[in-house]
C-alpha angles and dihedrals in degrees: 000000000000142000108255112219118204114302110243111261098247092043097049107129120211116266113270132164080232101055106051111187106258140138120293090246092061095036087095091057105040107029106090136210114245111266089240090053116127084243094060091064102044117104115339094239110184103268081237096058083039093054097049089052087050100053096035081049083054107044089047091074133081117240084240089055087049090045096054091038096051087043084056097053088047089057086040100057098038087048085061098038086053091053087043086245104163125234 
């Protein structure tokens, strides 16, 4: 993990367990869905086969993929903090 520097004034994200402040590039890895999403009750996978999809998933990309990705889920979250859209 990386060092997070100072999110920009008009990209600050409102403060949630599920999104720690990180690096872009570690936001894929740390930022969580909420436990009500959709995804939360789809197939119950064995947290172990769960957790080897997630880190293969992880190590495939390139830290510039991480890095653009976690920029757009930034964009993403303060777009729907700033229209009041829940978790």
């Amino acid at each position: 993990m990386t060092n997070p520097t100072a999110y920009p004034s008009n990209l600050t994200p409102k403060p949630s367990d599920l999104r720690p402040h990180c690096s872009a590039r570690d936001r894929i890895a740390l930022w969580l869905p909420h436990p009500n999403s959709i995804m939360a009750h789809g197939p119950q996978i064995p947290a172990a086969a769960r957790d080897k999809v997630r880190a293969v998933t992880l190590h495939a990309w390139a830290d510039s993929t991480k890095s653009s990705y976690g920029a757009g889920l930034l964009v993403f979250h303060v777009f729907c903090d700033s229209h009041d859209i829940p978790e």
